[in-house]
NUDRENGU-733112 format. One record per residue (C-alpha): residue in one letter; x, y, z. Coordinates in pm, whole numbers. Layout:
(node 'a',(X,Y,Z));
...
//
This chain:
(node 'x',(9203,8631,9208));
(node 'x',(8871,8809,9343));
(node 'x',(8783,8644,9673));
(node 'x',(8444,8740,9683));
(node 'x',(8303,8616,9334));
(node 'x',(8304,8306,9146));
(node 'x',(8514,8246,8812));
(node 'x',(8178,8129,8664));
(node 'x',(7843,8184,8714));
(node 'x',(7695,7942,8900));
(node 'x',(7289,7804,8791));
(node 'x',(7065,7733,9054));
(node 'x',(6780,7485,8984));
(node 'x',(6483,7657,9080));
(node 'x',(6294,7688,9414));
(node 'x',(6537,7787,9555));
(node 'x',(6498,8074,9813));
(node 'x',(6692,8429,9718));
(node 'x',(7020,8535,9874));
(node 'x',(6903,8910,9848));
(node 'x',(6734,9115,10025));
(node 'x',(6599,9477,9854));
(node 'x',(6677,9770,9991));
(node 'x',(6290,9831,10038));
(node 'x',(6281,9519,10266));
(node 'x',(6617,9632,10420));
(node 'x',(6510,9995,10455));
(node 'x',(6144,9836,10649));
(node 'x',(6380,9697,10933));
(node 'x',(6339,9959,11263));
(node 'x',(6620,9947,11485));
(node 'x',(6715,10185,11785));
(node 'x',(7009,10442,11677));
(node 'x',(7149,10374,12049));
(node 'x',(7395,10120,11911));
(node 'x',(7553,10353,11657));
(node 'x',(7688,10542,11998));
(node 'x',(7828,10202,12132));
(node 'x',(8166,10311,12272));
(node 'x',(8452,10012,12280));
(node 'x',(8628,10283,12523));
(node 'x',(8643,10135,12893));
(node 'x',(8434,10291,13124));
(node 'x',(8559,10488,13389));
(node 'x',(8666,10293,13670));
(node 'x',(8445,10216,13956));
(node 'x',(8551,10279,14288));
(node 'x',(8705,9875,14443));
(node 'x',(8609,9851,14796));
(node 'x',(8615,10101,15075));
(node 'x',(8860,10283,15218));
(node 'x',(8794,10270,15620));
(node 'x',(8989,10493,15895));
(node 'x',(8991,10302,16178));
(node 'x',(9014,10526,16532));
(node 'x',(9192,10347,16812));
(node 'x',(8897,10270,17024));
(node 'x',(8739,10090,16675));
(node 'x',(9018,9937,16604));
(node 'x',(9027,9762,16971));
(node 'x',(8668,9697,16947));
(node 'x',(8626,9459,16681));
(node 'x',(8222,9478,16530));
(node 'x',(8059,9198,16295));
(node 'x',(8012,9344,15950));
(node 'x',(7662,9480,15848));
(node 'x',(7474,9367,15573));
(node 'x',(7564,9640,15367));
(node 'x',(8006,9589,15461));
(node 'x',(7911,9227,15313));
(node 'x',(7736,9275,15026));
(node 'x',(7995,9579,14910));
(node 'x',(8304,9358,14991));
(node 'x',(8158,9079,14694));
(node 'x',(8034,9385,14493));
(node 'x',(8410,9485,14508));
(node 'x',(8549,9116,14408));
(node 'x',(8342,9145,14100));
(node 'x',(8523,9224,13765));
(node 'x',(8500,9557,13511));
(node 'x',(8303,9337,13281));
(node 'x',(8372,9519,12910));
(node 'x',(8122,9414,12625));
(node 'x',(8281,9284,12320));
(node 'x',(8491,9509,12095));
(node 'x',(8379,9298,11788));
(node 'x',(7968,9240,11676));
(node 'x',(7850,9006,11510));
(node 'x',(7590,9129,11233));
(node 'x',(7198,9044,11212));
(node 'x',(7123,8724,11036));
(node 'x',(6761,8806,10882));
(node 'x',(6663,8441,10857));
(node 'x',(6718,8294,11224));
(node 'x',(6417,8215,11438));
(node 'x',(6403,8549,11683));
(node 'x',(6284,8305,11917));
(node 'x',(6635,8149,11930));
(node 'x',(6834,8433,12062));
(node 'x',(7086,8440,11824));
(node 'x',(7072,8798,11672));
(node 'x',(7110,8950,12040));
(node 'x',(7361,9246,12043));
(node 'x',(7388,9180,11649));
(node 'x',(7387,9492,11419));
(node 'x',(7228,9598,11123));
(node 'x',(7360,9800,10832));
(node 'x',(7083,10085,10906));
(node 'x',(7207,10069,11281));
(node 'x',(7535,10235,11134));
(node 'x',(7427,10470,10891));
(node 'x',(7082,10542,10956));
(node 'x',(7194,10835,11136));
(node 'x',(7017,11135,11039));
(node 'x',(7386,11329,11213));
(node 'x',(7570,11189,10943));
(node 'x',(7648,11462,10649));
(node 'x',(7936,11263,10477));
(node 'x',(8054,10872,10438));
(node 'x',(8334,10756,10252));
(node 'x',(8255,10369,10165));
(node 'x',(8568,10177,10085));
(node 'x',(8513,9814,9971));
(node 'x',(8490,9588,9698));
(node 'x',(8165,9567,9585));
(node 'x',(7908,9818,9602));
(node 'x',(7521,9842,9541));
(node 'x',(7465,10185,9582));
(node 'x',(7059,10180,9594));
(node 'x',(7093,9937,9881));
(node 'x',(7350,10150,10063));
(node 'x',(7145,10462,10027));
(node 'x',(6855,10282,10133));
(node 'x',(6992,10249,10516));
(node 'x',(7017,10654,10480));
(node 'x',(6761,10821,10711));
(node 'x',(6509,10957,10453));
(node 'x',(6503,11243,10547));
(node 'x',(6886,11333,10501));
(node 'x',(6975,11058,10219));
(node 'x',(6947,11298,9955));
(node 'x',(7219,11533,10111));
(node 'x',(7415,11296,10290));
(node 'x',(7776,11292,10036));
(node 'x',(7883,10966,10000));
(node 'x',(8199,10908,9790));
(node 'x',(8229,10508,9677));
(node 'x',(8555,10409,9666));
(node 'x',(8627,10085,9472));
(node 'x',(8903,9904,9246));
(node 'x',(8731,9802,8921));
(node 'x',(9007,10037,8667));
(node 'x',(8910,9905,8394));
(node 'x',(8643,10135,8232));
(node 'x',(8428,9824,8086));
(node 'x',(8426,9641,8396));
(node 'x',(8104,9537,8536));
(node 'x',(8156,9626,8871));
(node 'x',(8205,9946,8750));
(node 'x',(7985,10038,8491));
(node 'x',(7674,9953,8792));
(node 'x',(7838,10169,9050));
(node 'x',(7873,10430,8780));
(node 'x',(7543,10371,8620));
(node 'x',(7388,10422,9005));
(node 'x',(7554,10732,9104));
(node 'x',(7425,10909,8798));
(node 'x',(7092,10856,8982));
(node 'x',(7271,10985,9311));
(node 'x',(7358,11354,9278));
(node 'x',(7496,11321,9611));
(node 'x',(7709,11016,9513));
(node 'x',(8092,10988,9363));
(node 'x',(8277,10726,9241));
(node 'x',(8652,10711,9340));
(node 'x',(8856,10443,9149));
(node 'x',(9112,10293,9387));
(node 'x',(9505,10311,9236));
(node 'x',(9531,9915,9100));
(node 'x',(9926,9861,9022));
(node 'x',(9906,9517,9045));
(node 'x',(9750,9296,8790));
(node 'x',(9683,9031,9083));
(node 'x',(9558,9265,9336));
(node 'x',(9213,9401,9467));
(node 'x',(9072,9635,9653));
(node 'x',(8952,9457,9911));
(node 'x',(8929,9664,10233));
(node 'x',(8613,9695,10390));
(node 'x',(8531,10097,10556));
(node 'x',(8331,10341,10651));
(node 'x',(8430,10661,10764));
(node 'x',(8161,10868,10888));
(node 'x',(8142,11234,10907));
(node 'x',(7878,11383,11127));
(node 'x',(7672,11730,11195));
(node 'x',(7781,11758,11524));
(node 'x',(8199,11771,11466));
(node 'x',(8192,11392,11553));
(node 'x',(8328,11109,11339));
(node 'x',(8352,10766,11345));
(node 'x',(8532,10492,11183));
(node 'x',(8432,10144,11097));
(node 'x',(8603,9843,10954));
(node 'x',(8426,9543,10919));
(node 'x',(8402,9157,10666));
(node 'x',(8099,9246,10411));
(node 'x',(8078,9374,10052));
(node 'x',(7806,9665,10051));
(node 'x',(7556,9413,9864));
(node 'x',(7234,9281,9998));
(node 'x',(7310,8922,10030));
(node 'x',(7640,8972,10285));
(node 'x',(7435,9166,10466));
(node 'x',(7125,8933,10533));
(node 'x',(7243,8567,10616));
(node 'x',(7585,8541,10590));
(node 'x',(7762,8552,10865));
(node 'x',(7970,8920,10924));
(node 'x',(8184,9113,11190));
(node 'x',(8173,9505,11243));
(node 'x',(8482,9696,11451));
(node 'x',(8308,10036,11553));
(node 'x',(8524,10304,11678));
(node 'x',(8360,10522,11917));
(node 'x',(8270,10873,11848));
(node 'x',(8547,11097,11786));
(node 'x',(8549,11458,11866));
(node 'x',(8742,11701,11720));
(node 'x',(9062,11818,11891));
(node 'x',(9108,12108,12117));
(node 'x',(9290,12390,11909));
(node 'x',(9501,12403,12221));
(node 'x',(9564,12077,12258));
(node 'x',(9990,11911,12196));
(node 'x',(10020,11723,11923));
(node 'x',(10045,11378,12144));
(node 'x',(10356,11207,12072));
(node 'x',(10256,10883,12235));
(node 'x',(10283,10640,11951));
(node 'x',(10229,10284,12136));
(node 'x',(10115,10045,11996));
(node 'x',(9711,9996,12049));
(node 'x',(9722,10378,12112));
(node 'x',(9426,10575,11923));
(node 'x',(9734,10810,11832));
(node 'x',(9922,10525,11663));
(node 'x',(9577,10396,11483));
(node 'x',(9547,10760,11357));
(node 'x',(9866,10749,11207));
(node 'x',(9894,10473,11069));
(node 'x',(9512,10523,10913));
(node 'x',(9577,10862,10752));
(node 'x',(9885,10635,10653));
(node 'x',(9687,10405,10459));
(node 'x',(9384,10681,10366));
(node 'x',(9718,10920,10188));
(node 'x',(9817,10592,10013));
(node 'x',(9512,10618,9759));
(node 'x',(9687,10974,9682));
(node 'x',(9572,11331,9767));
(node 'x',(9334,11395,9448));
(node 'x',(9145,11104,9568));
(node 'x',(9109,11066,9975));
(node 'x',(9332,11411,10016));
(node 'x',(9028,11590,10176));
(node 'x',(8906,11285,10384));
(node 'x',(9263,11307,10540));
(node 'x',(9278,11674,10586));
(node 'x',(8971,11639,10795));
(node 'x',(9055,11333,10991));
(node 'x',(9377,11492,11083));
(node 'x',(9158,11786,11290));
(node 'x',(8972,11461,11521));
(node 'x',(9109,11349,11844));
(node 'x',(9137,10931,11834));
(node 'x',(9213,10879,12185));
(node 'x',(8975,10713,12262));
(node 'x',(9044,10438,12046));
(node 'x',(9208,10128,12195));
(node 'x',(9300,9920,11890));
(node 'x',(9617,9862,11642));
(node 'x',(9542,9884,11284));
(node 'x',(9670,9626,11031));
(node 'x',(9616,9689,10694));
(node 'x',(9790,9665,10326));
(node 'x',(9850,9865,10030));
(node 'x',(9970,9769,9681));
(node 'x',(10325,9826,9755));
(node 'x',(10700,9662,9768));
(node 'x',(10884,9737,10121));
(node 'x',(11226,9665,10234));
(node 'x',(11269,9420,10494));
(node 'x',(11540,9618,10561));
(node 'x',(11396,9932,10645));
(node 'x',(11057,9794,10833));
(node 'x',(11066,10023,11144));
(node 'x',(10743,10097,11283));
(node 'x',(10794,10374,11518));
(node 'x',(10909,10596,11218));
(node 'x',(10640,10502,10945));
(node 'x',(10325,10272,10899));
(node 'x',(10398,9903,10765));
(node 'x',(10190,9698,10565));
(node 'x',(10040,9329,10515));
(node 'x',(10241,9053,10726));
(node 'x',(10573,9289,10843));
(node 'x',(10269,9503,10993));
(node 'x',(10103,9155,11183));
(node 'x',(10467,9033,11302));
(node 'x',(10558,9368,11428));
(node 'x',(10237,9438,11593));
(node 'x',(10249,9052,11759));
(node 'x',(10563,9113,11873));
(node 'x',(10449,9456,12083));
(node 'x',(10164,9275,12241));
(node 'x',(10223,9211,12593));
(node 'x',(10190,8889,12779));
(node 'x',(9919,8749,12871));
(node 'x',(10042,8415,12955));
(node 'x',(9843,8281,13307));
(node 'x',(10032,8297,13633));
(node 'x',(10250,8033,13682));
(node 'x',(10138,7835,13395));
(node 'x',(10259,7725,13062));
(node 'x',(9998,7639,12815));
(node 'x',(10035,7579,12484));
(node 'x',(9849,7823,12301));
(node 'x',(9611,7793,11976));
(node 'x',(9604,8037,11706));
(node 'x',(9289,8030,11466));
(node 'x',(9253,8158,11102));
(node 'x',(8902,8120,11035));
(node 'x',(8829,8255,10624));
(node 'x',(8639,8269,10385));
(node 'x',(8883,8276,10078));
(node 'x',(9168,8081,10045));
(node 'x',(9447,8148,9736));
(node 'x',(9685,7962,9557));
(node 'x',(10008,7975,9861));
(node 'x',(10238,7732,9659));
(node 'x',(10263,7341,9628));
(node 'x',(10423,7329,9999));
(node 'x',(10358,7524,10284));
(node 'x',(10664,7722,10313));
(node 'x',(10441,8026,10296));
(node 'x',(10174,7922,10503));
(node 'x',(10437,7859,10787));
(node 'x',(10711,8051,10760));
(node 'x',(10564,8353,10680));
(node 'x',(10205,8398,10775));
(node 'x',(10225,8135,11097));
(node 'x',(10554,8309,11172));
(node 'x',(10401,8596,11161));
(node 'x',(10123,8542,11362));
(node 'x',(10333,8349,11658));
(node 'x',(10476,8684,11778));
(node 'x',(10696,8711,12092));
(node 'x',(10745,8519,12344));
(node 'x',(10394,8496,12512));
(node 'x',(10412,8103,12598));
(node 'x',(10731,7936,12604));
(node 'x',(10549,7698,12395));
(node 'x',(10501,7696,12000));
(node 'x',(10126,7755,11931));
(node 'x',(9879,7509,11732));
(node 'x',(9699,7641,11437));
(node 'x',(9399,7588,11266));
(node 'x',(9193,7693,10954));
(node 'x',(8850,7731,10966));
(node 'x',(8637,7703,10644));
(node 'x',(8298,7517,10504));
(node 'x',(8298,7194,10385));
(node 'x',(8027,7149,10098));
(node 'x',(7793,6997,10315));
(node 'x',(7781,7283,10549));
(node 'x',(7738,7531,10236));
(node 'x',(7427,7314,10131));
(node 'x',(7305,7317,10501));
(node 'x',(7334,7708,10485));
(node 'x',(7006,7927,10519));
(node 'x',(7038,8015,10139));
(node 'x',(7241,7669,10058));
(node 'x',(7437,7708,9725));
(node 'x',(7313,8041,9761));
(node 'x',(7616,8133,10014));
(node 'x',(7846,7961,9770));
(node 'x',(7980,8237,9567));
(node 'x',(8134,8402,9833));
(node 'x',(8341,8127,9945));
(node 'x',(8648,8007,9766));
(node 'x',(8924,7756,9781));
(node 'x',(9032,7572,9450));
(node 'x',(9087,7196,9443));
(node 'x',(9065,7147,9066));
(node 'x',(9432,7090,8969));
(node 'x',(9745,6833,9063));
(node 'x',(9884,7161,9203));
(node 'x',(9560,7250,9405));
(node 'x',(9551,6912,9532));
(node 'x',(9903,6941,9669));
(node 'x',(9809,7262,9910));
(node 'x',(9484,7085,10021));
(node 'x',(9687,6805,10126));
(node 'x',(9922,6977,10349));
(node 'x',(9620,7214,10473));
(node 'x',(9420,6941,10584));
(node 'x',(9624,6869,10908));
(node 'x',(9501,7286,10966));
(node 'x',(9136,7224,10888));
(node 'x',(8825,7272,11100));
(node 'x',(8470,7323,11007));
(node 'x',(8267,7612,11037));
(node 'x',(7939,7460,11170));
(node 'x',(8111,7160,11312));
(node 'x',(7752,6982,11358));
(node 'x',(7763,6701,11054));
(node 'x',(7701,6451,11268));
(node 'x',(7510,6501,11581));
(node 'x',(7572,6158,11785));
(node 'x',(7881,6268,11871));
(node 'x',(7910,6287,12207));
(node 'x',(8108,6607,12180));
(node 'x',(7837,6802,12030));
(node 'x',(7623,6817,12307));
(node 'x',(7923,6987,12502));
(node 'x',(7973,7255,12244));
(node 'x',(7977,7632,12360));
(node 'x',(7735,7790,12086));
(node 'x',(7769,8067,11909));
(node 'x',(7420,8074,11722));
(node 'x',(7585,8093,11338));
(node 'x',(7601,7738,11248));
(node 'x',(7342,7791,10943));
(node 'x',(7475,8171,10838));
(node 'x',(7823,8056,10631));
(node 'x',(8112,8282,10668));
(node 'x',(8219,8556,10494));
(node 'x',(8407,8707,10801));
(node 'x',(8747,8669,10858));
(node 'x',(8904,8685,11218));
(node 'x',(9190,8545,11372));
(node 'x',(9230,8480,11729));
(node 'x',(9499,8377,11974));
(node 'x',(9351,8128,12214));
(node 'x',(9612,8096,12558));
(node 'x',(9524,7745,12608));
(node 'x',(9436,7496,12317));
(node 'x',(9306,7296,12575));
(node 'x',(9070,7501,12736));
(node 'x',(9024,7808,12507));
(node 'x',(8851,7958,12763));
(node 'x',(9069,8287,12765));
(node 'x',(9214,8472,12424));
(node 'x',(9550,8641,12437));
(node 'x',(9456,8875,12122));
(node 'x',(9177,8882,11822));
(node 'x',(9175,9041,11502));
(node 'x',(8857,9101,11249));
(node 'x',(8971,9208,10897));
(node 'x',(8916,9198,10523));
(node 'x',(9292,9000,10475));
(node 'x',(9185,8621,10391));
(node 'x',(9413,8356,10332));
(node 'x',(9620,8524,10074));
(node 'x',(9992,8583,9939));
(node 'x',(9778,8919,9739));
(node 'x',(9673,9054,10087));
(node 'x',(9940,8966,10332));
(node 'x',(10218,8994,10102));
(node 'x',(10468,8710,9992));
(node 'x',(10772,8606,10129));
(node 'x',(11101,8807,10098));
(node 'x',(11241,8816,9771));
(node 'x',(11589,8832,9614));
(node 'x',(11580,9238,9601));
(node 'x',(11552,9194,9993));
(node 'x',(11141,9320,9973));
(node 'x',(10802,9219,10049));
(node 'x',(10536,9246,9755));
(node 'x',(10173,9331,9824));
(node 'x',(9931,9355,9578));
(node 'x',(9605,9411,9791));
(node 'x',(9416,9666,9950));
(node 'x',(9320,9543,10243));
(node 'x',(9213,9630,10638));
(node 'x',(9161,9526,11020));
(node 'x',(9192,9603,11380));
(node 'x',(9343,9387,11655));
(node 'x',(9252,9388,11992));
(node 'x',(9417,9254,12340));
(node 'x',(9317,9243,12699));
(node 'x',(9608,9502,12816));
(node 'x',(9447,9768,12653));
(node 'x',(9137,9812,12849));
(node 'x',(9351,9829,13180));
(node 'x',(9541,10106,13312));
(node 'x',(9876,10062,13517));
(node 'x',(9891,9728,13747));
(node 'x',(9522,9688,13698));
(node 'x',(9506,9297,13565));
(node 'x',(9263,9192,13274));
(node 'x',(9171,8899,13074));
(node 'x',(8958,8859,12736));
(node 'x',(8703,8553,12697));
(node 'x',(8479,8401,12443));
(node 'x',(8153,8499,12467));
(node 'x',(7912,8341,12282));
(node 'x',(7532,8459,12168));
(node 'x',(7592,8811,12342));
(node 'x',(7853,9071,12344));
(node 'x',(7846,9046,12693));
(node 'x',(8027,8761,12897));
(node 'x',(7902,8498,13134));
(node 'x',(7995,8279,13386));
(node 'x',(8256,8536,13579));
(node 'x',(8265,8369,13919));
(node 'x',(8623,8227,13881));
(node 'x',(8761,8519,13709));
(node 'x',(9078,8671,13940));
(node 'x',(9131,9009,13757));
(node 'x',(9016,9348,13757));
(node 'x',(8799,9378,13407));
(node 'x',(8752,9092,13199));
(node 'x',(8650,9217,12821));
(node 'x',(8426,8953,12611));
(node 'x',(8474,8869,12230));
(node 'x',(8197,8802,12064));
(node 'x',(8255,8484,11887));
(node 'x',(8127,8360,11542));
(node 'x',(8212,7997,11548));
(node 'x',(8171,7683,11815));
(node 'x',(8389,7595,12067));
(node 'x',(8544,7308,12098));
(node 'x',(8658,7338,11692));
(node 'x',(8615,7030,11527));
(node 'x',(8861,6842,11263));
(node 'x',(8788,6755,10956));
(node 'x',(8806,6403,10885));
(node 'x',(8947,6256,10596));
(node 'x',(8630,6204,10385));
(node 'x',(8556,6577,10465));
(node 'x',(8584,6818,10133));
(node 'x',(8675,7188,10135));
(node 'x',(8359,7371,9972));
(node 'x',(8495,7459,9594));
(node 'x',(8285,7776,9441));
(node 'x',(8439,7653,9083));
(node 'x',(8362,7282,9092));
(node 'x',(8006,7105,8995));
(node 'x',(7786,6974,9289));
(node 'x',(7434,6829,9180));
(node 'x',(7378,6709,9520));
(node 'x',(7093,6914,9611));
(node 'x',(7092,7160,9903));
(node 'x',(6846,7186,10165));
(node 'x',(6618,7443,9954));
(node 'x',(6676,7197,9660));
(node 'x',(6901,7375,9465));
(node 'x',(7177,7253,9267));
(node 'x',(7540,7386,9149));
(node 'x',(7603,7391,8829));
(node 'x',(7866,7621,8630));
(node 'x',(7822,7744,8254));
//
């Protein structure tokens, strides 16, 4: 299945406002090119404290601290505060008044570059006027961009419109993705950028390079920071940890030699001259492919889909709270959701498995799903608009069955259907109530009561999916993955160096973090979050939002949804 489109075309009634935005109105936005040079690398550590050499005759002569001894003793108490590795992106409709598109980015924030002299676009949908359009206009016409997609089939629509646009694009190529599997799509979501000045930059984020996902729906961008090539003298560093920019670069040019040398070969030749070391992340990604479980070691070569997540949960180190023991609270929050099977053998004993990692809390974690219920699709800023990028089927007996034992699992997005409750007023908000989802994270909350502190996060293309995490072990003893797909994962540990302690923490509305007075360790690192806290339950006369069923109750712009 596509998760992005669907199987019908829906009919709005009209008056209703457009998802879209042109790449005229897109290219009018003005926005500072500072953010573009955002490093996620720590900064270097500030001096904690003073070192004081006491001489006998001070020593016996005790004097009361100056203002200055006081007010540098609580400067040294106060954490490294990190700003979040994860943005959120700009929702074009909010009220700027609100404050909710603070430290959000904009698709011309990453490319409108005018240092940019190649970008390799990897994704599943493409509109390549609008992408060119966040160009600088003075270097869009040289800038090569090669479009890599997975629409094979030579009278597919997809294609024939990316196709049909680079003919207008001298500076444009079309690479079709390798598609082995009839099931499968290629669904990653990258850009790699190449730049004047021998830097590059990588950047894996939730949105199809279309209009709509990029004005109200709600997205997440990774940014790597700027990459500089390596020093011709420089060891080849063996260091292959995992969260290690070393490890990410292998097991990218992994992924990037999967597509096969005549199409990404000279994309990895280059990458392999850059120094990632400053990159303090662990890749997770898939290819179409069929591993042995038997031969899954990831020190010697790059895994894929859910052996990749179990080994990669397993390396993470504790973060479990001094002595405490919390249960902790793992959340998949999606915008897709597949067909997993009429019981939830899948669900838990592969992807939940998965996810649960080592031995951070001697307790099993909870889990929850987040995704839209109808209602909050019709409350969206574009209502039914936002619809065709959502998807979860409810149709047949079969469909029904996976619902049911989901439901337990299921939390809304907006979690604001009813505001007398006395909960709501209590809610930490994260200002994307009215932009529905089309990113896809999953976090590790320590405490499920608190969820004021997250173990480790992940943003990435992979929805709820057998196609992009693979499906359980076979009888041949192998894992079958029929997806391209890609994301980043991020902990506290690696922002730290040595003994130094750190902890990770929602933040909400900013990248930055708040309220640090009773934080104990040495650097705490916000995570920008998308969705509410506390999550709230569905109840049972809640319903999934369905992209392939009828709904004539109108939305808030009036629309209906109504398939041919």
């Amino acid at each position: 299945m596509t998760d992005d489109h669907p199987a019908k075309r829906m009919k709005l009634s009209a008056g209703g406002a457009s998802s879209n935005e042109s790449p005229e109105e897109q290219s009018s936005h003005v926005h500072g090119l500072t953010s573009l040079r955002r490093s996620i690398t720590p900064p270097s550590r500030s001096q904690r404290g003073r070192s004081q050499s006491l001489s006998s005759s001070a020593a016996a002569t005790p004097q009361q601290p100056s203002i200055k001894d006081i007010a540098d003793e609580e400067d040294s108490r106060k954490p490294r505060v990190i700003p979040s590795p994860f943005q959120l992106t700009h929702i074009r409709d909010l009220a700027a008044s609100s404050g909710n598109n603070v430290d959000a980015v904009r698709l011309r924030d990453i490319l409108g570059d005018p240092m940019i002299c190649e970008c390799w676009q990897f994704n599943y949908l493409h509109d390549v006027d609008f992408v060119m359009g966040q160009f600088d206009e003075d270097v869009r016409r040289l800038v090569k961009v090669k479009v890599v997609h997975g629409s094979w089939k030579r009278d597919a629509p997809n294609r024939l419109r990316i196709d049909e646009a680079c003919s207008r694009h001298p500076n444009v190529e079309a690479i079709v993705a390798y598609m082995p599997e009839a099931f499968g799509t290629h669904h990653s979501k990258m850009m790699i950028l190449l730049r004047h000045d021998d830097l590059a930059q990588v950047v894996i984020h939730t949105a199809n390079m279309i209009p709509g996902d990029w004005a109200n729906m709600c997205q997440a961008v990774w940014r790597s920071p700027l990459l500089p090539l390596q020093n011709a003298d420089d060891r080849v560093e063996e260091d292959l940890a995992i969260g290690s920019g070393a490890r990410f670069k292998r097991d990218l040019l992994a992924y990037l030699s999967a597509y096969g040398p005549r199409k990404t070969g000279s994309l990895v030749e280059q990458l392999k001259k850059y120094d990632f070391g400053a990159i303090r992340a662990a890749l997770v990604a898939s290819v179409p492919s069929k591993q042995k479980i038997c031969d899954l070691d990831s020190q010697k070569k790059t895994l894929w889909g859910w052996p990749a997540l179990k080994d990669i949960m397993h390396r993470i180190p504790s973060a479990q709270r001094s002595g405490q023991i919390t249960t902790p609270h793992i959340v998949t929050q999606i915008s897709s959701v597949a067909t997993l099977g009429q019981t939830d053998k899948w669900l838990k004993d592969v992807l939940f498995a998965s996810l649960s990692g080592g031995s951070i809390s001697a307790r099993q974690p909870n889990y929850s799903i987040i995704f839209p219920t109808a209602d909050e699709i019709r409350r969206s800023l574009n209502g039914y608009g936002s619809g065709g990028s959502i998807h979860m089927k409810l149709q047949s007996a079969a469909q029904q069955k996976q619902l049911q034992y989901m439901r337990p699992y299921l939390r809304h997005w907006a979690g604001d259907h009813d505001t007398a409750e006395p909960s709501y007023t209590s809610k930490r908000d994260a200002g994307r109530r009215r932009a529905a989802p089309h990113i896809k994270t999953y976090t590790r909350f320590s405490d499920a009561e608190s969820m004021d502190t997250i173990d480790w996060a992940m943003v990435t293309s992979a929805n709820l999916s057998t196609q992009a995490w693979g499906a359980a072990v076979n009888a041949a003893g192998e894992v079958r993955i029929c997806s391209w797909e890609i994301g980043v994962v991020v902990w506290p540990q690696l922002y730290v160096q040595g003994t130094e302690s750190a902890t990770m923490v929602p933040s909400f509305k900013r990248d930055i973090p708040e309220c640090l007075e009773n934080r104990t360790t040495d650097t705490v690192i916000g995570l920008r979050m998308p969705y509410d806290l506390p999550l709230t339950p569905y109840t049972d006369h809640d319903t999934p939002w369905c992209a392939t069923a009828q709904h004539p109750e109108p939305d808030w712009l009036g629309q209906t949804w109504t398939l041919d």
